[in-house]
Backbone as JSON Lines, residues from 0, in Angstrom:
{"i":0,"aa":"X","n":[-15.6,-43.62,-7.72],"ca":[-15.41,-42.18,-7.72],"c":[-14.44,-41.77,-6.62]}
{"i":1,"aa":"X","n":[-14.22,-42.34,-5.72],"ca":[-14.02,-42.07,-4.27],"c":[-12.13,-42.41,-4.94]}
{"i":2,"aa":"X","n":[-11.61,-43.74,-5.52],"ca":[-10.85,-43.95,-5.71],"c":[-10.1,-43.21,-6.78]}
{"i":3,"aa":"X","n":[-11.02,-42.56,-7.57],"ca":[-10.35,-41.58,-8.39],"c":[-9.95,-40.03,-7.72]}
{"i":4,"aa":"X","n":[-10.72,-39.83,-7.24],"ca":[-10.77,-38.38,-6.56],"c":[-9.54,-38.77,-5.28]}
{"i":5,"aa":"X","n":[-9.13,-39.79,-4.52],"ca":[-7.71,-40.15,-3.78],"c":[-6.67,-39.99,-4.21]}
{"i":6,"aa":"X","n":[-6.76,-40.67,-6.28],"ca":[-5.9,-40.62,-6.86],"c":[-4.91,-39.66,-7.66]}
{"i":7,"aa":"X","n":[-6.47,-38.59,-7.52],"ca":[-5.89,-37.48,-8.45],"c":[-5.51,-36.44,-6.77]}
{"i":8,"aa":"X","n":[-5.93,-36.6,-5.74],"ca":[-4.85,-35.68,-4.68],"c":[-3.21,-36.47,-4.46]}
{"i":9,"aa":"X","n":[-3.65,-37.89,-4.97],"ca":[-1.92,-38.64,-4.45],"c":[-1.0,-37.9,-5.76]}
{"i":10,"aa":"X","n":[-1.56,-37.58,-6.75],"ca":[-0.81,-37.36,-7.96],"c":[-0.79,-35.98,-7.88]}
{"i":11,"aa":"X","n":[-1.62,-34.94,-6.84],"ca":[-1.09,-33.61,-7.16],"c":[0.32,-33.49,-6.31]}
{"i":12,"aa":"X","n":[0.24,-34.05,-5.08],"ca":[1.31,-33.75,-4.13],"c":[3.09,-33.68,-4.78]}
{"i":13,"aa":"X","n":[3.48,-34.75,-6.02],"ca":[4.94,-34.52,-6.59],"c":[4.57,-33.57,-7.57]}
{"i":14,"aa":"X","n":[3.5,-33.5,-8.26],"ca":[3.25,-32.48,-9.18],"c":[3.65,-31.23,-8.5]}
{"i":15,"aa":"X","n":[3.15,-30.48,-6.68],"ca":[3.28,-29.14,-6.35],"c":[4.71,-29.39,-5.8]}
{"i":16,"aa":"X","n":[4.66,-30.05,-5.7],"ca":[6.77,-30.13,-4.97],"c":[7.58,-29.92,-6.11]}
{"i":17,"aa":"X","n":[7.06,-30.2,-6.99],"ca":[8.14,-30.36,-8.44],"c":[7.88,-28.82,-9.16]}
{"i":18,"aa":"X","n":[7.04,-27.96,-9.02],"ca":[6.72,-27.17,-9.39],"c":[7.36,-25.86,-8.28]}
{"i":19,"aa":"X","n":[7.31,-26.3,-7.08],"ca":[7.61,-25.6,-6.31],"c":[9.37,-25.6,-6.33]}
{"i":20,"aa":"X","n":[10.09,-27.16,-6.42],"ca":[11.33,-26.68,-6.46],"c":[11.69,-25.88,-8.23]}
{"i":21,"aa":"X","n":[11.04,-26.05,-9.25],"ca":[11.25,-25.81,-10.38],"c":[11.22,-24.2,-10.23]}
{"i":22,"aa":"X","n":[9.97,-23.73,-9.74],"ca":[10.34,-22.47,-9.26],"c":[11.34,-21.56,-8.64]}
{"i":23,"aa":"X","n":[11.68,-22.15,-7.67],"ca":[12.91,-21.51,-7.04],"c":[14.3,-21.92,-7.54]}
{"i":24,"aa":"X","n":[14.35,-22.96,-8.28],"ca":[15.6,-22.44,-9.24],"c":[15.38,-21.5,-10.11]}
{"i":25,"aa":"X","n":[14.67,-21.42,-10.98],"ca":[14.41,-20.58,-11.63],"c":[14.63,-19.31,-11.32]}
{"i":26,"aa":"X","n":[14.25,-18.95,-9.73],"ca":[13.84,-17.43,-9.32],"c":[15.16,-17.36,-9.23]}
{"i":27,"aa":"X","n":[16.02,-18.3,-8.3],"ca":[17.47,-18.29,-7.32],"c":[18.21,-18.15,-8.98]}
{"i":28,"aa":"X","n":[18.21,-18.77,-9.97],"ca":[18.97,-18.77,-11.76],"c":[19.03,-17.01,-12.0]}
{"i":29,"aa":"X","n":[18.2,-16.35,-11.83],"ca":[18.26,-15.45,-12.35],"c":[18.51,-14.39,-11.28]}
{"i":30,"aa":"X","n":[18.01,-14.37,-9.86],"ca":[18.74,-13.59,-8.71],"c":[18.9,-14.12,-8.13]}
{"i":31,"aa":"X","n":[20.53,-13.91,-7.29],"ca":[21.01,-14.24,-6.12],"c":[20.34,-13.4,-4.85]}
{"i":32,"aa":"X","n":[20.88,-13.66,-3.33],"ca":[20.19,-13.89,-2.78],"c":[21.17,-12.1,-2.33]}
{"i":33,"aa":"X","n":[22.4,-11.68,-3.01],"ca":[22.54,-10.17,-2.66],"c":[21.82,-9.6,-3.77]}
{"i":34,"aa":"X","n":[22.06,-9.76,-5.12],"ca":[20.63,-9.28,-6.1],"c":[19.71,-8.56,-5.16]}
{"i":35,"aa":"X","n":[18.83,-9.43,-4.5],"ca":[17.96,-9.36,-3.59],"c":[17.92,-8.01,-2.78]}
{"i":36,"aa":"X","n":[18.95,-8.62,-2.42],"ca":[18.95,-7.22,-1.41],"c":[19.49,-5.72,-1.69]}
{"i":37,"aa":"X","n":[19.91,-5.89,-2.75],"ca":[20.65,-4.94,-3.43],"c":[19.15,-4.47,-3.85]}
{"i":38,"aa":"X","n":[17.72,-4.73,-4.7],"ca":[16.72,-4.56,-5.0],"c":[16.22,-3.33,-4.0]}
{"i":39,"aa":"X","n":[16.3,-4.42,-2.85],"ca":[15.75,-3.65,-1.63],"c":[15.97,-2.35,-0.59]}
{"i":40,"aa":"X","n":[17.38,-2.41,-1.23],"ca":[18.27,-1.35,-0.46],"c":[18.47,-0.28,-1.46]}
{"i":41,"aa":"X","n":[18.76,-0.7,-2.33],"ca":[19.15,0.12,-3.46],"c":[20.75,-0.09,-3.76]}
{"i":42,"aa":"X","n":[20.95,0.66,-4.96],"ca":[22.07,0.15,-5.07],"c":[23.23,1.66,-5.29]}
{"i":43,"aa":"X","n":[23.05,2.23,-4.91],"ca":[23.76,3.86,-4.33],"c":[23.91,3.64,-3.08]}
{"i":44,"aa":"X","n":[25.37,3.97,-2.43],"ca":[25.64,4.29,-1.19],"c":[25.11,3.23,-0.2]}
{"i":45,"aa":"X","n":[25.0,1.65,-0.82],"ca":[24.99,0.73,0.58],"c":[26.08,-0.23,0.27]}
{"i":46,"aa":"X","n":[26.63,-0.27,1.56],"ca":[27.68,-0.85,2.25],"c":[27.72,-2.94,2.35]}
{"i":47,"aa":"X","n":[28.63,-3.36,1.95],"ca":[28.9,-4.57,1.78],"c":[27.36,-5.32,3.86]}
{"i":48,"aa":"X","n":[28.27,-4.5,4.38],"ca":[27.77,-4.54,5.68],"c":[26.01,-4.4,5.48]}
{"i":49,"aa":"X","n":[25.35,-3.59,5.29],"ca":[24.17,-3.65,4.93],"c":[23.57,-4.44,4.14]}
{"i":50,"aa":"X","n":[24.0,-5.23,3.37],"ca":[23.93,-5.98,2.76],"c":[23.7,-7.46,3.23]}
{"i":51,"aa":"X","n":[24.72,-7.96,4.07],"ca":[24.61,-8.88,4.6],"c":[23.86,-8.48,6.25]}
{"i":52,"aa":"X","n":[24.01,-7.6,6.46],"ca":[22.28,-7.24,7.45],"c":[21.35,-7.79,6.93]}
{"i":53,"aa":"X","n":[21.0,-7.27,5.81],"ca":[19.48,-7.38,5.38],"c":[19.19,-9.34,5.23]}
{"i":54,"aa":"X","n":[20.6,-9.8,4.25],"ca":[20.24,-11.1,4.15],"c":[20.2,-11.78,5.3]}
{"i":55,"aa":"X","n":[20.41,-11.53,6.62],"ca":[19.99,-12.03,7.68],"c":[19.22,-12.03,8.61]}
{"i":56,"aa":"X","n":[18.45,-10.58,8.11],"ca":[16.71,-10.16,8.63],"c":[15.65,-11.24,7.89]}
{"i":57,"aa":"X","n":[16.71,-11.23,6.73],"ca":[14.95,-11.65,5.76],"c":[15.56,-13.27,5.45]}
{"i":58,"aa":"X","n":[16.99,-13.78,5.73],"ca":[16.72,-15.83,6.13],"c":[17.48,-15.3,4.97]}
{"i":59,"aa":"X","n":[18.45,-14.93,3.95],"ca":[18.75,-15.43,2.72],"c":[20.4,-15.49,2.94]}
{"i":60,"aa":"X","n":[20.72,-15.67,4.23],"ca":[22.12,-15.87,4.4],"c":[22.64,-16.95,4.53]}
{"i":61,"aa":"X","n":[21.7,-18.35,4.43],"ca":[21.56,-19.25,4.36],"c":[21.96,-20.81,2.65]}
{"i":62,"aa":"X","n":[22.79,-21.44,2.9],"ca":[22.5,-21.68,1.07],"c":[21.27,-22.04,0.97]}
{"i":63,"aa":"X","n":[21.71,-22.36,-0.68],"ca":[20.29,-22.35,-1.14],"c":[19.62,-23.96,-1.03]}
{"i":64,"aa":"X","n":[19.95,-25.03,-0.79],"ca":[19.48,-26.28,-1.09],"c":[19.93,-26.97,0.36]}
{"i":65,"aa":"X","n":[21.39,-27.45,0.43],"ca":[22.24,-27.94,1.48],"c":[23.15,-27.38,2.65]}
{"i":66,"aa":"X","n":[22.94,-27.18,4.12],"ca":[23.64,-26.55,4.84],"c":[25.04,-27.65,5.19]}
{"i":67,"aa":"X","n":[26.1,-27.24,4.69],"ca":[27.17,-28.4,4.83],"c":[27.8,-28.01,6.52]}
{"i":68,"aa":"X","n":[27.63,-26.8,7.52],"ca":[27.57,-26.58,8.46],"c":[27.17,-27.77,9.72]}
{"i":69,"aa":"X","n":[25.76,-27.82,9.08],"ca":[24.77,-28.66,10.1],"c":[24.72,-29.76,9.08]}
{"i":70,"aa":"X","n":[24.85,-30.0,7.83],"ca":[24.89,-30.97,7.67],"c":[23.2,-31.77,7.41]}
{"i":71,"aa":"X","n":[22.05,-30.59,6.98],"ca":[21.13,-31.12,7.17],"c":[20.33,-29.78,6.19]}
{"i":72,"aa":"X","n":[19.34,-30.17,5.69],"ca":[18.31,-29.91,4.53],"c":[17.48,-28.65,5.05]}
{"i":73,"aa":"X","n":[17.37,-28.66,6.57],"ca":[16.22,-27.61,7.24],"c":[16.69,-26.35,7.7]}
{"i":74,"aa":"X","n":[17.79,-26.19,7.2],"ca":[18.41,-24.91,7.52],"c":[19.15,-24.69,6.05]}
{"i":75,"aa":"X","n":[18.04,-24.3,4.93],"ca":[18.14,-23.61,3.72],"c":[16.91,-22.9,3.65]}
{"i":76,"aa":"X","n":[17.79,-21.87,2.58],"ca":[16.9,-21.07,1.86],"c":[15.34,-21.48,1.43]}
{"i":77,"aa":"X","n":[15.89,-22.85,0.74],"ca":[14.81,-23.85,0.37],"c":[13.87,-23.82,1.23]}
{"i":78,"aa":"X","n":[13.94,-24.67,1.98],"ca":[13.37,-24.89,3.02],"c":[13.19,-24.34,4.32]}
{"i":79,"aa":"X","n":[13.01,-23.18,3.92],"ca":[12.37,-22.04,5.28],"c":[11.44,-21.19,4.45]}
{"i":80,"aa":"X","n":[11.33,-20.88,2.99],"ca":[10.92,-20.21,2.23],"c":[9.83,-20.9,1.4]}
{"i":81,"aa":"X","n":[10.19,-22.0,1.3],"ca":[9.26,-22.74,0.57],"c":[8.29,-23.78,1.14]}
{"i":82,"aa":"X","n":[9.03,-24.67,1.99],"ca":[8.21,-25.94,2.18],"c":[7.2,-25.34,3.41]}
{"i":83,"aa":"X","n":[6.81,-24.07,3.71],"ca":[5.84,-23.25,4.45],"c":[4.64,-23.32,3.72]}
{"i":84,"aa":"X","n":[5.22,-23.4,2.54],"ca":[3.62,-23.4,1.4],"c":[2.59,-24.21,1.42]}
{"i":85,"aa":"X","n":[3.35,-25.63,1.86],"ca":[2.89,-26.87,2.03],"c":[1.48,-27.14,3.05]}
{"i":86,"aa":"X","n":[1.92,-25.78,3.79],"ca":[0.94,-26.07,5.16],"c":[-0.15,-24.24,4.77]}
{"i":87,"aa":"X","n":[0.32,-23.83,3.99],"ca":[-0.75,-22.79,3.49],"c":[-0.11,-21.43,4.5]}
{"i":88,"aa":"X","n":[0.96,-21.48,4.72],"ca":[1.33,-20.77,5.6],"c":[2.4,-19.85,4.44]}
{"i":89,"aa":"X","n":[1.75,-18.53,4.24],"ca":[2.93,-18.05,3.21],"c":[3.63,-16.81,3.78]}
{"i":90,"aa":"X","n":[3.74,-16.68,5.04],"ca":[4.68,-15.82,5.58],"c":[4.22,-14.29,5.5]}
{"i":91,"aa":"X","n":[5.48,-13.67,4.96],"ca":[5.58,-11.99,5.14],"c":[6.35,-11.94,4.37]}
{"i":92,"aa":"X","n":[5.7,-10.81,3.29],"ca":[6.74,-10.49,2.05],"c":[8.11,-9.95,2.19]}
{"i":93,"aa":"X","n":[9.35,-9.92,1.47],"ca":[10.48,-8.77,2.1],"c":[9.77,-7.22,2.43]}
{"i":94,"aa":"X","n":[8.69,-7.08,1.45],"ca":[8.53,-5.67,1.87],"c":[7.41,-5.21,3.41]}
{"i":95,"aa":"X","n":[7.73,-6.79,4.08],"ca":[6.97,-6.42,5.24],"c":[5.17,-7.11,5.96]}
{"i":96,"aa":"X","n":[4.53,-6.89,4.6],"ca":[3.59,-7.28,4.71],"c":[2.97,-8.93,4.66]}
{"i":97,"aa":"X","n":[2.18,-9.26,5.38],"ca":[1.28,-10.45,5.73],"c":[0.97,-10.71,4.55]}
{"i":98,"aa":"X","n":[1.44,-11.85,3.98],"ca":[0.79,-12.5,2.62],"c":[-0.43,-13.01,2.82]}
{"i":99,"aa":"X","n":[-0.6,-13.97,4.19],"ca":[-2.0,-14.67,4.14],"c":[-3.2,-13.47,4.32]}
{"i":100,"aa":"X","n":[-3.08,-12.42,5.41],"ca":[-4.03,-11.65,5.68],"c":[-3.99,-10.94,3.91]}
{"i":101,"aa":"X","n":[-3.58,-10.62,3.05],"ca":[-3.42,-9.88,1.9],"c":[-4.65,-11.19,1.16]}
{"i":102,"aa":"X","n":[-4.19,-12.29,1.13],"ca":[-5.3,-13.24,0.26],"c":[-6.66,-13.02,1.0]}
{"i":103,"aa":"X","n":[-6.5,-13.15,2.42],"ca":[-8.21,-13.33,2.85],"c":[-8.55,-12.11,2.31]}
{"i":104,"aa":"X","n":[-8.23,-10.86,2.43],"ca":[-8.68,-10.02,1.64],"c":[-9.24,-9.77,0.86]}
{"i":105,"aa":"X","n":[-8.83,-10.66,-0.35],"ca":[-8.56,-10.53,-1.7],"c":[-10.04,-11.62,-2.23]}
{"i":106,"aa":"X","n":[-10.04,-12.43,-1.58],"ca":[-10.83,-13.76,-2.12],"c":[-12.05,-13.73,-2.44]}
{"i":107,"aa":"X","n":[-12.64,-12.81,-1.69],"ca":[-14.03,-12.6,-1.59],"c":[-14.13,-11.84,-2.81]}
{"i":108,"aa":"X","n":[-13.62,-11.18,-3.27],"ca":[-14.49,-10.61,-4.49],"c":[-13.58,-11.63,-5.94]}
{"i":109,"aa":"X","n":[-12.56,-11.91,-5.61],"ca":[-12.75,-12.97,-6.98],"c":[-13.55,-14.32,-6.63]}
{"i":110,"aa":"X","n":[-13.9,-14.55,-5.98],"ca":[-14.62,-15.66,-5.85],"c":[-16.28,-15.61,-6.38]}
{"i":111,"aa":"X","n":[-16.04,-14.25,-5.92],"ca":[-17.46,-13.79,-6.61],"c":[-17.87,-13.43,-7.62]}
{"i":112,"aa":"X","n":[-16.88,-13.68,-8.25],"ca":[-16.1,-13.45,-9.93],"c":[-16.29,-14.96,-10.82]}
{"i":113,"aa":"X","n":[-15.44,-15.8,-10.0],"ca":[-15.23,-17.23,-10.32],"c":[-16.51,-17.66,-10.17]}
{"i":114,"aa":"X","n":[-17.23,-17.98,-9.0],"ca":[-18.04,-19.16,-8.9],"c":[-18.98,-19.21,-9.75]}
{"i":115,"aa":"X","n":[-19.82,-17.2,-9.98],"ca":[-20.72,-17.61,-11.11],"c":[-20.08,-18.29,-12.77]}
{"i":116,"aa":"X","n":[-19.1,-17.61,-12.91],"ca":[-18.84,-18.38,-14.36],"c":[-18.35,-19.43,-14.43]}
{"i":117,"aa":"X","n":[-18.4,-20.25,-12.81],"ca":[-17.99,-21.64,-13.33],"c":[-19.43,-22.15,-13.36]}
{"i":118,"aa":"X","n":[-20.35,-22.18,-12.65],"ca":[-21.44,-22.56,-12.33],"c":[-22.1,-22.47,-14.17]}
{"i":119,"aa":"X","n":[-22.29,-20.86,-14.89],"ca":[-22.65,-20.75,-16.38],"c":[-22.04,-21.56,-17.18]}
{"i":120,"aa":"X","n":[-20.62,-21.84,-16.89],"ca":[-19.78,-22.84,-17.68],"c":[-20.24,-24.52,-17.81]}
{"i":121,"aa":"X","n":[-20.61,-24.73,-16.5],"ca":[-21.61,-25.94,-16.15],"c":[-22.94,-26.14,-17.29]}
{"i":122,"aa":"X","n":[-23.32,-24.56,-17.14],"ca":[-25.09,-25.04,-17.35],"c":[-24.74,-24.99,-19.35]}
């Protein structure tokens, strides 16, 4: 049992990486990273300049995969945005707010939702 239950955490770890980069192409495929900010700002009366403000408040001035600058993987988009997930650490939304404090929030009453109907699902 012990060797199965090892096996199935060694087999989630490329499963959430693969899911996680599958995601952010996806998101990055369909908006760019002024998209973005254009969202945020609006798109009446802001300035090229504001624009690239914002993508450098919120990390998206960065490419998206490879920094050919530095020459190194840890100074992307990618990887300031994502591989945070890894450690359960999900930052602060663009619009400001604490993602993790927003889940502890949140958990307690779906959990209290979930556990009985997994438990009925059991019996």
């Amino acid at each position: 049992m012990g060797n199965y239950i090892l096996r199935r955490i060694l087999n989630a770890i490329p499963v959430l990486l693969g899911v996680n980069i599958l995601t952010f192409v996806l998101f990055f495929a369909v908006n760019s990273p002024d998209d973005i900010a254009y969202v945020h700002l609006g798109t009446k009366y802001v300035t090229k300049q504001q624009v690239e403000d914002w993508k450098s408040t919120h990390g998206y001035n960065m490419p998206l995969f490879y920094n050919t600058k530095t020459h190194s993987v840890t100074d992307t988009i990618f990887w300031q945005k994502t591989m945070r997930l890894f450690l359960f650490d999900f930052g602060v939304s663009d619009g400001g707010r604490n993602i993790n404090q927003a889940i502890v929030q949140r958990y307690g009453p779906s959990l209290s939702i979930a556990i009985p109907a997994l438990i009925l699902g059991l019996v």
